[in-house]
C-alpha positions as CSV (number, residue, x, y, z in Angstrom):
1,X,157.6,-50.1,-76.7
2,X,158.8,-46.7,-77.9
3,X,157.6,-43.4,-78.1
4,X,156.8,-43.7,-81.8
5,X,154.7,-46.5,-81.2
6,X,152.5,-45.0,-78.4
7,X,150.4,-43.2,-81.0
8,X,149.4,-46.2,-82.8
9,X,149.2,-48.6,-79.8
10,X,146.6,-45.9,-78.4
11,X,144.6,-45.6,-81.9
12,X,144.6,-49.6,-81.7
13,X,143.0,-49.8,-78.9
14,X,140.5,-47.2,-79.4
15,X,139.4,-48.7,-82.5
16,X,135.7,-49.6,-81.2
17,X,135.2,-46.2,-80.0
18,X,136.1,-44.8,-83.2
19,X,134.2,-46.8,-85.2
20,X,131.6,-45.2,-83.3
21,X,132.2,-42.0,-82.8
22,X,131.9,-42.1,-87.2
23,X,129.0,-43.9,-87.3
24,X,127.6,-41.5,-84.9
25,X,129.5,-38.8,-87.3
26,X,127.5,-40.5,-90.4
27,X,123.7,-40.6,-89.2
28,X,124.0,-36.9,-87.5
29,X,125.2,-35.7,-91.2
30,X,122.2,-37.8,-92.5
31,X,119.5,-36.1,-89.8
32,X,120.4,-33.2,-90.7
33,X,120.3,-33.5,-94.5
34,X,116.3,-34.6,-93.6
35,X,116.1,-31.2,-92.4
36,X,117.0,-29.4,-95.7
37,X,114.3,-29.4,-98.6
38,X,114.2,-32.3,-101.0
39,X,115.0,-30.9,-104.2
40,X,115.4,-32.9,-108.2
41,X,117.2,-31.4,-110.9
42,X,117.3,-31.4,-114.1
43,X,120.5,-31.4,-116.7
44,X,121.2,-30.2,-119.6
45,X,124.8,-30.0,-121.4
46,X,125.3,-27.1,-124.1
47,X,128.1,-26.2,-126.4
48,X,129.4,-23.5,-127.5
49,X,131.3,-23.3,-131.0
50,X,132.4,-20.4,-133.2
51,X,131.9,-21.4,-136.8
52,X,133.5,-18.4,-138.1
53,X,136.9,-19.2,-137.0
54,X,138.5,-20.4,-139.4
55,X,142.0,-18.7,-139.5
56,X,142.8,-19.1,-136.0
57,X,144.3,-22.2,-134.7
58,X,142.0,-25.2,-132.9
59,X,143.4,-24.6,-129.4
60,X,143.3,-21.0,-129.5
61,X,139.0,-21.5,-130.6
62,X,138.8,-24.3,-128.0
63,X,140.5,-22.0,-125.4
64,X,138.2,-19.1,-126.3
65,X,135.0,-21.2,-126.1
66,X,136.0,-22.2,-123.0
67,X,136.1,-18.5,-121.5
68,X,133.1,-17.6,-123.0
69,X,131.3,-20.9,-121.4
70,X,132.8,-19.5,-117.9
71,X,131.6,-16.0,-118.5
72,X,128.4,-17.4,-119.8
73,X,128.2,-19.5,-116.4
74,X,128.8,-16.3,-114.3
75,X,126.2,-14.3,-116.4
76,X,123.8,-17.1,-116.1
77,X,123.6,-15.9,-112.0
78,X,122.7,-12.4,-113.0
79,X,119.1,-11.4,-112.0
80,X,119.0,-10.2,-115.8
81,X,118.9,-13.8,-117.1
82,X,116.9,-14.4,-114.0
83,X,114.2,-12.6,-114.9
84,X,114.4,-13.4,-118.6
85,X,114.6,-17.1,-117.4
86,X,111.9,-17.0,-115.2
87,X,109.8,-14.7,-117.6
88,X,109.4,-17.7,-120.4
89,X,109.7,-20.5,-118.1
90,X,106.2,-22.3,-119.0
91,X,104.2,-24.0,-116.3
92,X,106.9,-22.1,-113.4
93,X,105.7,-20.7,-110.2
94,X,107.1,-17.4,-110.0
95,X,106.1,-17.2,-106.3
96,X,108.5,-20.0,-105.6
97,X,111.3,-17.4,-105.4
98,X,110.9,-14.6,-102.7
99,X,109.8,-11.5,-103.4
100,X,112.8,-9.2,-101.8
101,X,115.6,-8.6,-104.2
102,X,118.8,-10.0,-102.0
103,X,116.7,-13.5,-100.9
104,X,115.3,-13.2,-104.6
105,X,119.0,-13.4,-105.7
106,X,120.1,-16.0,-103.0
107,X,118.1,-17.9,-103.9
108,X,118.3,-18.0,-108.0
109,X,122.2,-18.8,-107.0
110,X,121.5,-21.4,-104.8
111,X,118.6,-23.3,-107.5
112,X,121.5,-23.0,-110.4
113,X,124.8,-25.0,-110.9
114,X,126.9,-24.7,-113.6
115,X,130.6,-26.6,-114.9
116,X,132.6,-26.2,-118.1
117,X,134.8,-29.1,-119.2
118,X,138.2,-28.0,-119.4
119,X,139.6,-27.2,-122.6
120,X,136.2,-27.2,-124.4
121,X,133.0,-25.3,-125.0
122,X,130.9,-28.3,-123.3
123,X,128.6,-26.8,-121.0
124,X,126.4,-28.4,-118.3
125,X,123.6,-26.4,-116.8
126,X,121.5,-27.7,-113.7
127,X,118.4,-26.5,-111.9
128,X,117.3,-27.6,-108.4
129,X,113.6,-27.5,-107.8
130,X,111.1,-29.2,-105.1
131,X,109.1,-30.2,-108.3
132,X,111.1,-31.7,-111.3
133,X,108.6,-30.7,-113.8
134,X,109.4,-27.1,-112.7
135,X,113.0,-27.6,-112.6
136,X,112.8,-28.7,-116.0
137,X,110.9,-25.8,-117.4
138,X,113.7,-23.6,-115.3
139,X,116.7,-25.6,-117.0
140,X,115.0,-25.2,-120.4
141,X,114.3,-21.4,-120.0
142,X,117.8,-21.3,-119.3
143,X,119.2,-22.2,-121.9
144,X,117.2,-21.0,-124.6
145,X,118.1,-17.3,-123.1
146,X,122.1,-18.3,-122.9
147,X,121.5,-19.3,-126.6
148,X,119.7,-15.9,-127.6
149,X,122.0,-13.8,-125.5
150,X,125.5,-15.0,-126.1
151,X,125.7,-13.7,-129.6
152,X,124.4,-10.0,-127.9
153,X,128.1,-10.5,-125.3
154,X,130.4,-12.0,-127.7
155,X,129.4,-11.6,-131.0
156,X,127.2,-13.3,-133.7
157,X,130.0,-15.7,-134.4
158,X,129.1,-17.3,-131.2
159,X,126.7,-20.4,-131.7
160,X,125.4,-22.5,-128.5
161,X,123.6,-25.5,-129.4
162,X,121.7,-28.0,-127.2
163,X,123.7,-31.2,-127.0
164,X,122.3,-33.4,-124.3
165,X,118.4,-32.8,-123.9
166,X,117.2,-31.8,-120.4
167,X,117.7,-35.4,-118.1
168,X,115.7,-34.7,-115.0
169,X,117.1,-36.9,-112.0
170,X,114.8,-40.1,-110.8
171,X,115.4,-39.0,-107.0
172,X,116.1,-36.6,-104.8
173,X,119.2,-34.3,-106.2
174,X,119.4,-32.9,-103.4
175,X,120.7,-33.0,-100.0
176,X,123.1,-36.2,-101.0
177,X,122.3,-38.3,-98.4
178,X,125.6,-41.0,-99.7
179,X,127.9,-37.8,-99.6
180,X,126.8,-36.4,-96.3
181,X,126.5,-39.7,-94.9
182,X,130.6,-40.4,-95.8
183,X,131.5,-36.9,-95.0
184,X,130.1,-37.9,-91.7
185,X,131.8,-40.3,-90.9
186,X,135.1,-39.2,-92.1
187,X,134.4,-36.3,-89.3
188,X,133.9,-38.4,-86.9
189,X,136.7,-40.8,-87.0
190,X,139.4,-38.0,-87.5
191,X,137.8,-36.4,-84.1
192,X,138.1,-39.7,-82.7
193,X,141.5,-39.9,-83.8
194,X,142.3,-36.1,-82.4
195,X,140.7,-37.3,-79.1
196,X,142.7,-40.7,-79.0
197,X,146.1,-38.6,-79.5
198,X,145.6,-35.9,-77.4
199,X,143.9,-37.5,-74.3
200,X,146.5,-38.7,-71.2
201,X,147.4,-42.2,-71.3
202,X,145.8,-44.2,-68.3
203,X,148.6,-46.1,-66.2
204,X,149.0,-49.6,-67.7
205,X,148.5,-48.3,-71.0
């Protein structure tokens, strides 16, 4: 056998601890994912059009929505929409959020998430919540202030409409137990590939 084939002849024959070490890998990531709080979201998709433009070509206008959908994502964050959201949010707990600015903040960024479809003005908005009721009224907030403010940024051409009502997920959101669960045990077999490699061949082997 040659040296090239060392390598695999040792992976071979650790195949059983392997498999192990990433199902080990896959219910540690799943433990610890119990330890985070449960959270639903809620979804809802906007878009963003500019009516007005009628002597510019349709990639340039598709091209420009899609900025102002990205800036609008990053403005979204801002503890101004925050406390505009959370202002006319009905049926929201306010205390749910701390009461110091920087976890206030921290915590705003880490209830949000926000994509913009390439090439478009298609906007999808989310909100995390231990109570989906709550993350609904959050999601809905949110976008009525992103369609009252975005004229105020970039002008009264801009016009956001409401495309996709607000879907609120059936289970938990969040942790994802499938993903954490396969990042698992993709951890696990590479470090039991790393350890199969790098450890000293008994003699026989």
């Amino acid at each position: 056998m040659t040296i090239k084939d060392q390598p695999i002849r040792s992976l071979l024959a650790s195949w059983k601890a392997l498999a192990g070490l990433g199902i080990a890998g896959a219910l540690i990531a799943l433990a610890v994912s119990f330890l985070q709080p449960l959270q639903y979201s809620s979804t809802v998709r906007l878009l963003i059009t500019q009516p007005g433009s009628i002597n510019v070509d349709a990639f340039t206008v598709l091209k420009s929505n899609e900025r102002i959908a990205q800036n609008l994502s990053q403005l979204l964050r801002t503890s101004t929409f925050f406390e505009n959201i959370l202002a006319q949010a009905q049926g929201v707990d306010a205390d749910y959020f701390p009461a110091q600015e920087y976890e206030r903040r921290a915590a705003w960024n880490r209830s949000i998430s926000t994509s913009v479809d390439t090439g478009s003005g298609l906007m999808t908005v989310s909100v995390y919540h231990r109570d989906v009721t709550q993350a609904r009224g959050l999601v809905v907030a949110a976008s009525n202030e992103i369609a009252k403010q975005a004229p105020n940024y970039f002008g009264s051409a801009i016009r956001v409409q409401v495309i996709d009502s607000p879907l609120d997920s059936r289970w938990y959101a969040r942790p994802n137990f499938i993903n954490n669960a396969m990042y698992g045990l993709f951890t696990g077999i590479m470090l039991g590939i790393l350890w199969s490699l790098l450890r000293k061949p008994e003699r026989g082997e």
